[in-house]
Phi, psi and omega in degrees: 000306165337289179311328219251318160310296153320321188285326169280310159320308167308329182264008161268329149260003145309322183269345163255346172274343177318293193280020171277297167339288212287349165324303172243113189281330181294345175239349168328289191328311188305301177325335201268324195274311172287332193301319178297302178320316213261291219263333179281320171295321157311268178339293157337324184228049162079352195277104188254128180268043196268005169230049163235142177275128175215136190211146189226150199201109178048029170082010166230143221217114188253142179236126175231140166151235168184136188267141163300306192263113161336328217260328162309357147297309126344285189286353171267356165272299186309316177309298198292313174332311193290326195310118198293141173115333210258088167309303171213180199224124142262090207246114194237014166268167176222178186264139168268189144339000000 
C-alpha cells in the first residue's frame, strides 16, 4: 500500500512538474547539473535522497519526498542550499518510516 502511494504521488508530481522543466529549454542543462549536484552534497553529509524528488528551475530547487530521519530534513535543505547555482530550497520533506 505504502509503495503504490508514493509511486502515485510520484507520477503525480513528475507530471506537473515536468511540462515546466521542458518549457525552458535554455537552462536544463544547468537545472539538470544542480538537481545533481544538489543530490552529491546531500550524500556528503550523510543524507540518502533515494525517496526523494529534487527539481530545479533557474537555481530554485524544491526537494519532495521523505528522509528517514527528522533531523535529516534539514540537513537536505541546508546541503542543497550550500550547492553553487542554487537561489532558494522549497524543502517540502518529511520523515518516513
Amino acid at each position: 500500500m505504502k509503495t503504490t502511494m508514493t509511486s502515485t504521488l510520484a507520477l503525480l508530481i513528475a507530471g506537473t512538474l515536468a511540462p515546466a522543466v521542458h518549457a525552458d529549454t535554455g537552462s536544463s542543462a544547468s537545472d539538470r547539473q544542480i538537481e545533481h549536484n544538489v543530490r552529491v552534497n546531500a550524500a556528503r553529509h550523510g543524507v540518502g535522497l533515494s525517496h526523494v524528488f529534487v527539481f530545479s528551475r533557474g537555481g530554485a530547487v524544491t526537494l519532495v519526498g521523505w528522509v528517514p530521519q527528522h533531523e535529516d530534513v534539514a540537513m537536505a535543505g541546508q546541503s542543497a542550499a550550500a550547492v553553487d547555482g542554487v537561489t532558494s530550497v522549497n524543502n517540502q520533506l518529511a520523515r518516513g518510516r
